[in-house]
C-alpha positions in Angstrom: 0.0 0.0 0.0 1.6 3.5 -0.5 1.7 5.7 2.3 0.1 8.8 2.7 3.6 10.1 2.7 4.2 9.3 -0.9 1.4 11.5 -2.2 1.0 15.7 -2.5 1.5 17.5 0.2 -1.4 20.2 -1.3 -4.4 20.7 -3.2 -4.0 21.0 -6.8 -6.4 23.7 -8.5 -7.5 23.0 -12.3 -9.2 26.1 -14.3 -12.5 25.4 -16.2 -15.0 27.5 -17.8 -17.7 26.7 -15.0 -15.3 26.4 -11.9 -11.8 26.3 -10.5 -11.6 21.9 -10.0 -9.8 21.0 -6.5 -7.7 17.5 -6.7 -7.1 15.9 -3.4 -9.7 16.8 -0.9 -9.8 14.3 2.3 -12.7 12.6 2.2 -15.0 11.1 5.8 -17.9 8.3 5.3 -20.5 9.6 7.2 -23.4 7.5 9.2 -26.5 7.9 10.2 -28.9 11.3 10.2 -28.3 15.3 9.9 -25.0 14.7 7.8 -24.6 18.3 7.4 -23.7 18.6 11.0 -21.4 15.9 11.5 -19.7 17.5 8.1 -19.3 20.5 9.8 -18.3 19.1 13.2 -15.3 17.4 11.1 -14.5 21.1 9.5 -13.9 22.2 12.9 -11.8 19.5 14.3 -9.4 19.1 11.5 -9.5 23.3 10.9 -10.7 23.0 7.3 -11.2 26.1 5.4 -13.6 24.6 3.0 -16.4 22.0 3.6 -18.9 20.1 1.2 -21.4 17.3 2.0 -22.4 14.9 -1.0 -25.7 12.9 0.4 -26.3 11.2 -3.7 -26.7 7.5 -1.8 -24.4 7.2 1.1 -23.0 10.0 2.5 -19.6 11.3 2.8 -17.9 15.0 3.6 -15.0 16.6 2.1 -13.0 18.8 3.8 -10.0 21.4 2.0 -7.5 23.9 3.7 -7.2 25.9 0.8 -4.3 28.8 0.6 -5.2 32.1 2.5 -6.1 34.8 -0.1 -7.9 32.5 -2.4 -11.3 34.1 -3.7 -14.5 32.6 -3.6 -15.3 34.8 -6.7 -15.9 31.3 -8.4 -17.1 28.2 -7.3 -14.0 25.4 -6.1 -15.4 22.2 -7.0 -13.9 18.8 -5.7 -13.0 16.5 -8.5 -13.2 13.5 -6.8 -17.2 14.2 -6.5 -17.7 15.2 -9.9 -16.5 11.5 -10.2 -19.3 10.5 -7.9 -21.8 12.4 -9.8 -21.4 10.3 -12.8 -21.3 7.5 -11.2 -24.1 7.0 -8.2 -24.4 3.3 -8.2 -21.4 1.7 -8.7 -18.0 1.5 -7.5 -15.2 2.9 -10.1 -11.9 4.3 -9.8 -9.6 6.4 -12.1 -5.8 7.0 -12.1 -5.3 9.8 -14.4 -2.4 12.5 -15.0 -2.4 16.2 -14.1 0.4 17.7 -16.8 3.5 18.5 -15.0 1.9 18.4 -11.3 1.8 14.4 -11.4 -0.9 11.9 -11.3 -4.6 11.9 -9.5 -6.0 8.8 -7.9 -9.7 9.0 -7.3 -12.4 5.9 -6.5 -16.5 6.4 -5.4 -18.5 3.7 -4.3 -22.2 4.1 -4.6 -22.1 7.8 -4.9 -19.8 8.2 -2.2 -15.8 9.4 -2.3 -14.0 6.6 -1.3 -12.0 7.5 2.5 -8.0 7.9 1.4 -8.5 8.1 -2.3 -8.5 11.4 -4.6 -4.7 11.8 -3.9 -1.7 13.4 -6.1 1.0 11.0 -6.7 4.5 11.3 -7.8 4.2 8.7 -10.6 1.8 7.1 -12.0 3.0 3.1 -10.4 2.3 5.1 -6.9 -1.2 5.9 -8.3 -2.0 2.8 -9.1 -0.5 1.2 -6.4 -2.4 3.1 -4.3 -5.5 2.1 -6.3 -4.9 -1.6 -6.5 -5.1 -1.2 -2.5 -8.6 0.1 -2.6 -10.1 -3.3 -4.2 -9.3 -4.9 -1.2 -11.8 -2.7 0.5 -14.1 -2.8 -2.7 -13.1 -5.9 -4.7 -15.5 -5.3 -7.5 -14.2 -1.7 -8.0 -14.2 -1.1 -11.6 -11.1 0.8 -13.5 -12.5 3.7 -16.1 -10.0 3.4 -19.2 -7.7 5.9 -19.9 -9.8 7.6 -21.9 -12.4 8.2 -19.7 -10.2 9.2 -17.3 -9.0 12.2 -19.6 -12.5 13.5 -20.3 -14.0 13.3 -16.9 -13.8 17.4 -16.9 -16.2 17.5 -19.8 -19.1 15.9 -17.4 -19.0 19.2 -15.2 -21.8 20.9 -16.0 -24.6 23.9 -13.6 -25.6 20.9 -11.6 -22.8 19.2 -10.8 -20.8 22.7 -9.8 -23.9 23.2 -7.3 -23.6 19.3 -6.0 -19.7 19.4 -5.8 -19.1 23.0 -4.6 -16.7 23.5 -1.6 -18.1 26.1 0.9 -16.6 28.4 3.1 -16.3 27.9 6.8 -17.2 31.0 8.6 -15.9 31.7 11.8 -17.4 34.6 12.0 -16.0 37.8 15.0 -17.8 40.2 16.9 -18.5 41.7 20.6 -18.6 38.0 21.9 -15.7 36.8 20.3 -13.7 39.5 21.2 -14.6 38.9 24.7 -13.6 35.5 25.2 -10.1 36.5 24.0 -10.4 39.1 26.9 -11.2 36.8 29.2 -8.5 33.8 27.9 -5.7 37.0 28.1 -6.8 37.3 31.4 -6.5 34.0 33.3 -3.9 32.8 30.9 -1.2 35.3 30.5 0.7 36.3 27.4 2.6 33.5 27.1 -0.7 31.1 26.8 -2.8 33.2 24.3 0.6 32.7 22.2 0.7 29.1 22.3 -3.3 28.9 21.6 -2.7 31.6 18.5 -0.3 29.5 17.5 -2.0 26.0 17.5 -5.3 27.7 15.6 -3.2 28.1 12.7 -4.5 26.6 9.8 -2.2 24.1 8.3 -1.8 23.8 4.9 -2.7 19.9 4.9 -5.2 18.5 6.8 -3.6 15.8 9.2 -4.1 12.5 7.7 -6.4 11.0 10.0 -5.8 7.3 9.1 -1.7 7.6 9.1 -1.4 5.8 12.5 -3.6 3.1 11.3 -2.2 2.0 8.4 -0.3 -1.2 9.8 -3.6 -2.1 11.3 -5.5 -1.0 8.3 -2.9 -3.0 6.0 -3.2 -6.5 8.3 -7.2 -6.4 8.1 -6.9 -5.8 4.7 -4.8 -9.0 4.1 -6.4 -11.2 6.6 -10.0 -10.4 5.2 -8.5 -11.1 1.6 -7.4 -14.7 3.0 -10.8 -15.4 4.2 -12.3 -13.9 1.1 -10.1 -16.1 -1.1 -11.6 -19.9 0.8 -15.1 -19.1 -0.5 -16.4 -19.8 -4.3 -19.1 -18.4 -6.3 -20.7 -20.3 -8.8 -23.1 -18.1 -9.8 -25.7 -18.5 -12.7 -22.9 -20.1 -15.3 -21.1 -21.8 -12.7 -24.5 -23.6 -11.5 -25.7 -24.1 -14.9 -22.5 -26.4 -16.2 -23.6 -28.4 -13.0 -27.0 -28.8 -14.1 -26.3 -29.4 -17.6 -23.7 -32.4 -16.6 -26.7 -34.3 -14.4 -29.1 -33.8 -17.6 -26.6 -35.6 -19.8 -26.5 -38.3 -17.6 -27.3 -42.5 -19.4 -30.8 -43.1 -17.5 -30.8 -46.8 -18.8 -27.6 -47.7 -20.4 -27.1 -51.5 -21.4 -29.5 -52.8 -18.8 -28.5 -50.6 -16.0 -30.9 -48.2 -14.3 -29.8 -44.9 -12.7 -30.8 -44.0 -9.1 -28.8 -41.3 -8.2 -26.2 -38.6 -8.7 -24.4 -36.1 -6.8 -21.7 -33.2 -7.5 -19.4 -32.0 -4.3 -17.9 -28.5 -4.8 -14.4 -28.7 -4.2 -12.9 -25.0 -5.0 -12.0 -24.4 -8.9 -13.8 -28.4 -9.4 -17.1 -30.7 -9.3 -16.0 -34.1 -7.9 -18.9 -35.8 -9.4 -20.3 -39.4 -8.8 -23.6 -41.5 -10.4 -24.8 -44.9 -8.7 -26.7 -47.6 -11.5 -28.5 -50.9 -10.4 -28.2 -53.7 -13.0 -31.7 -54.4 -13.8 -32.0 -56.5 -17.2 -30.9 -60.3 -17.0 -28.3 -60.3 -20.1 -26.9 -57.3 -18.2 -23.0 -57.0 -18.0 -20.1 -55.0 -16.5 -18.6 -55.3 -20.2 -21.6 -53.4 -21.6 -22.3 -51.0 -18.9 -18.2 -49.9 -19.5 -19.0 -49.7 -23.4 -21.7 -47.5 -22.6 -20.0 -44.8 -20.8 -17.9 -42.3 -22.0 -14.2 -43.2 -21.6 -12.8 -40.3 -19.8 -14.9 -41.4 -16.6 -13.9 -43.5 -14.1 -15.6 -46.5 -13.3 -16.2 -49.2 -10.1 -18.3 -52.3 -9.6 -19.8 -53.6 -6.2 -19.4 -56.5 -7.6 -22.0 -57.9 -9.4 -25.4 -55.7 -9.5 -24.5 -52.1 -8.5 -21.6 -49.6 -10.3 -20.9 -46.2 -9.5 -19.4 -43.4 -12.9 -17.1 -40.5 -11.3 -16.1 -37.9 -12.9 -15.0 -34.5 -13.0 -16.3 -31.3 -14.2 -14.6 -27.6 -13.9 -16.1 -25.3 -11.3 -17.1 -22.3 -13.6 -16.9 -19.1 -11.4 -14.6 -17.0 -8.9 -13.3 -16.5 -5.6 -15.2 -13.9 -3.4 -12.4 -11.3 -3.1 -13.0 -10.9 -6.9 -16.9 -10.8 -6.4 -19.1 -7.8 -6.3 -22.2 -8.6 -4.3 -25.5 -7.0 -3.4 -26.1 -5.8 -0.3 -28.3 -6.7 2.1 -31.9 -4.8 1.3 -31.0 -5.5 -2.3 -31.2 -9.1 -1.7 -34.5 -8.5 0.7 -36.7 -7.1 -1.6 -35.5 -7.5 -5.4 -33.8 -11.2 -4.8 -36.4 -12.6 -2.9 -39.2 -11.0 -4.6 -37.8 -12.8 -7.4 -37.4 -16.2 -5.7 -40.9 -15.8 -4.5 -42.4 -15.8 -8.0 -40.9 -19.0 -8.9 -42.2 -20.7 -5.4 -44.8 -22.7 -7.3 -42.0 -24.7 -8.9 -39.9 -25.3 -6.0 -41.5 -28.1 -3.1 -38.7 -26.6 -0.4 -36.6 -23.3 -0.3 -35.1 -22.9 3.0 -32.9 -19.7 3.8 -31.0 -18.9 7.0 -30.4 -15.8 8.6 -27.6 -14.1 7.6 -24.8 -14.9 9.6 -20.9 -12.8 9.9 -18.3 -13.9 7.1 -15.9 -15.2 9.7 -12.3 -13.1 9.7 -9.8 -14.1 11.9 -8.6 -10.8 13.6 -4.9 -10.0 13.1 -2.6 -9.5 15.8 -0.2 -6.7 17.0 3.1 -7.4 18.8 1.9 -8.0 21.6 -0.7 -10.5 20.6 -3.8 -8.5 20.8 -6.2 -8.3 18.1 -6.2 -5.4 16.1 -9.0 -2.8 15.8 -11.3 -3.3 12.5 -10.9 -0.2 10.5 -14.5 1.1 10.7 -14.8 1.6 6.7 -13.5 -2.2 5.6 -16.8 -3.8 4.2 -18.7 -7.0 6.4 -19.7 -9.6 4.6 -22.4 -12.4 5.5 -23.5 -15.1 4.0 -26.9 -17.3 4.5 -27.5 -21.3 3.9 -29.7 -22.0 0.9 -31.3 -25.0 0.3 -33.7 -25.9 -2.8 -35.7 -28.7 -3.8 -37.0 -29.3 -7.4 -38.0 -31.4 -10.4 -34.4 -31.6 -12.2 -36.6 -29.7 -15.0 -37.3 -26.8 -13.0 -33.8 -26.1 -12.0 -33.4 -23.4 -15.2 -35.8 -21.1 -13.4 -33.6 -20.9 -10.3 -30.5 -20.5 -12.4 -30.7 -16.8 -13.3 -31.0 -16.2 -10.0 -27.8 -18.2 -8.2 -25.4 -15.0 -9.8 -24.4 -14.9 -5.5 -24.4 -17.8 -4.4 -21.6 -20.3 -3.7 -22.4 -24.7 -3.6 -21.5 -27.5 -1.6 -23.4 -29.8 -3.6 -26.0 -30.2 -6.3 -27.4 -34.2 -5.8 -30.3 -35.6 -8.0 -32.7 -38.6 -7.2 -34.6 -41.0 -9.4 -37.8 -42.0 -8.2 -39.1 -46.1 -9.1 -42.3 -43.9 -10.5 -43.7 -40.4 -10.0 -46.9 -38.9 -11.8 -45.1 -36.1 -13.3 -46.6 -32.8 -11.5 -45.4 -29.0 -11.1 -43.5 -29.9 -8.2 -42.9 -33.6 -8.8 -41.3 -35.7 -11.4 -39.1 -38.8 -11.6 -35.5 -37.0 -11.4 -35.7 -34.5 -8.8 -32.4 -32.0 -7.4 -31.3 -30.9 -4.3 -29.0 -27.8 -4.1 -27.5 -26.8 -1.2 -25.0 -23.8 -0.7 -24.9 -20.4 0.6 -26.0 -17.0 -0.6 -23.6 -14.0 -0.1 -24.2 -10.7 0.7 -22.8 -7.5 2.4 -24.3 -5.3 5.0 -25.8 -1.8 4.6 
C-alpha cells in the first residue's frame, strides 16, 4: 500500500470554464442522520477552510484547507465528487495525470468518495498502487479506461458545480468573540494566548487521520483477503455447467438403471459421482463400460451395482474478486424474485444471515487489532432448494451470488409427473452472499 507520505502535500487547482476543479480533498464516510452537522463538526476538528457534504446514496464530507487569499469569486469544486456524480451506483476508480503536477488517484463507491482516495502521486505506479489497495476494501471496484479518465472534466456541468461546490467555513468575529479573547488573556497570560494563537493556525494539509492506522489497516486488509479467497461463487454459469452435466446423464444404459447422482464443490472443481443398479438379465459390467464415456472412471460392487465418477470444472470466482449485493437488495429484489418461482420449488429454506468469519490479526503483543470502521462486512446465508431436475433453469438466473456444496439428483421407481414432482428430482445446497448496509 503506498503511504500517505508518498502522495502531495497540497491541493492541486485545475481552471474550467464553469469552476476552478480542486484534486485531493480528504474525504469522511458519514453514518446515520443530519449529515450536514457531522460534516461541519469534522470542519472544525481538522481546521478546514472549506467544507462540502455529498448525500447522492451514502453519504460522505470533504474537507480542503485551501491557501489564505484565495477568492471565492468562483465556485471550487472537488474533482473526486464530480466522479461520484457520474457514477451513483457503482463503484469505479480512475488514475489519471495532471500535466506537469503528477498523477490523481480517485475511486466512489455508490455515490460516495472513497475515504484515502482522490490523492496526487508522484508517478503514476504510486497511483495505481495506491488504487490496487482500494479493491481490497471494494473488490468489484471497476477501473474507467484511460480515456475516460482524460475526459471526466467535460461531465462538469450547472448541476454538478452546485452538488460538488466546496463552501466556506465562517468563523465569524464580533463583541462576543472579542470577549472571550479578553477573558483567555486574562486568566492565561501572554505566554498562553501565544501558544493557543499558534496551535489555531491553519495548516496547509489537513492531518491525515488514518496515518497511525495503516499497519492495522494494512493487516485487516490481508487477513479479510485470506478469508475472502476460501469461499467460491458459482453463480448462474457456474450452477448451470452443474446442471447441464446431471441432464446428460445414461438413464438406462445397457440394462442398468440410474438411481442417483451427486456433484461435491471442491474450489475451482465438481467431484462428481452416479450410482446404477443392474436391472435387465443379459446385463453386464462389459456393456455398462462400453456404454460410458471413456474419460470417466468406473467401479463395480461387484455384481449388481456400479458407480461413474467424474469431473467437471467449477465455472466461477473466488469472493475477493466478487461484487455482491447488499443486504436490502437481496430483501426485496432477490427474494421478490425467488418468490415468484415458489410454485415450482417443493422446499426453499434460507438462513439468517450470519458474519463472514475473519480471523482478527494481531499486534506485537498479541492483541487483536482494531477493524478499520470503513472495511466492508460480509455475511453469508444457507440455501437450500428442492426441485424437479426440469425446474432447476428457473432458479438458475437467480444463483449469480451464491456459492455450492453440492447439487445431488434422485430418481424416483415412478412419480406422476406434476409442477412440483417428477421422476429426477435436485437438491442444491450452498450459501447466498451478501454485504451489509
Amino acid at each position: 500500500m503506498v503511504s500517505s507520505a508518498e502522495a502531495s502535500v497540497s491541493c492541486i487547482f485545475r481552471s474550467t470554464p464553469l469552476a476552478e476543479l480542486v484534486f485531493g480533498v480528504d474525504w469522511f464516510a458519514l453514518i446515520g442522520e443530519d449529515a450536514r452537522s457531522q460534516g461541519r463538526r469534522l470542519a472544525r476538528r481538522y481546521r478546514a477552510s472549506h467544507l462540502v457534504v455529498s448525500q447522492i446514496n451514502a453519504s460522505c464530507a470533504g474537507l480542503a484547507a485551501l491557501p489564505r487569499g484565495q477568492s471565492d469569486a468562483r465556485p471550487w469544486c472537488a474533482a473526486a465528487l464530480l466522479l461520484a456524480c457520474r457514477y451513483p451506483d457503482v463503484t469505479v476508480g480512475l488514475v489519471c495525470e495532471l500535466e506537469a503536477d503528477g498523477w490523481w488517484m480517485a475511486a466512489v463507491h455508490e455515490g460516495a468518495v472513497i475515504t484515502r482516495s482522490d490523492k496526487v502521486f508522484a508517478s503514476r505506479d504510486a497511483a495505481q498502487q495506491a488504487l490496487d489497495a482500494l479493491t481490497a476494501f471494494y473488490p468489484g471496484l471497476t477501473r474507467l479506461d484511460p480515456q475516460t479518465a482524460r475526459e471526466f472534466i467535460g461531465w462538469l456541468d450547472d448541476a454538478t458545480v452546485t452538488a460538488c461546490t466546496l463552501q466556506r467555513i465562517r468563523t465569524g468575529s464580533g463583541p462576543r468573540r472579542q470577549a472571550a479573547w479578553l477573558a483567555l488573556m486574562a486568566m492565561a497570560g501572554m505566554g498562553g494566548v501565544f501558544a493557543y494563537v499558534a496551535d489555531r493556525r491553519p495548516p496547509s494539509r489537513l492531518p491525515d487521520p488514518l496515518a497511525a492506522s495503516v499497519t492495522a489497516e494494512q493487516a485487516w486488509i490481508q487477513a479479510q483477503r485470506q478469508a475472502l479467497q476460501r469461499h467460491w461463487l458459482h453463480g448462474s454459469e457456474g450452477t448451470a455447467g452443474v446442471v447441464q452435466s446431471l441432464y446428460r446423464l445414461p438413464v438406462h444404459p445397457a440394462g442398468w438403471r440410474l438411481n442417483s447422482a451427486q456433484c461435491v464443490a471442491q474450489r475451482t472443481a465438481w467431484r462428481c459421482h452416479a450410482d446404477y443398479s443392474r436391472q435387465h438379465l443379459q446385463a453386464s459390467n462389459q456393456h455398462f463400460l462400453r456404454a460410458m464415456p471413456s474419460s470417466w472412471h468406473i467401479s463395480f460392487t461387484p455384481l449388481e451395482q456400479a458407480r461413474a465418477a467424474w469431473s467437471i470444472q467449477a465455472r466461477g470466482r473466488a469472493l475477493d474478486q466478487s461484487t455482491l449485493n447488499q443486504a436490502p437488495v437481496n430483501e426485496f429484489r432477490l427474494f421478490s424474485h425467488l418468490q415468484k418461482i415458489r410454485p415450482a420449488l417443493p422446499r426453499v429454506d434460507i438462513s439468517a444471515p450470519v458474519p463472514l468469519a475473519v480471523s482478527a490479526p494481531l499486534d506485537e503483543a498479541g492483541q487483536p487489532l482494531e477493524r478499520p470502521a470503513d472495511l466492508p462486512r460480509y455475511r453469508l446465508r444457507n440455501v437450500e432448494f428442492h426441485a424437479p431436475l426440469r425446474s432447476a433453469s428457473v432458479l438458475i438466473p437467480h444463483a449469480e451470488h451464491m456459492g455450492w456444496q453440492h447439487i445431488a439428483l434422485t430418481v424416483a421407481e415412478q412419480s406422476r409427473p406434476s409442477l412440483v414432482h417428477s421422476m429426477f428430482m435436485a437438491r442444491l445446497k450452498g450459501v447466498l452472499y451478501e454485504t451489509e448496509n
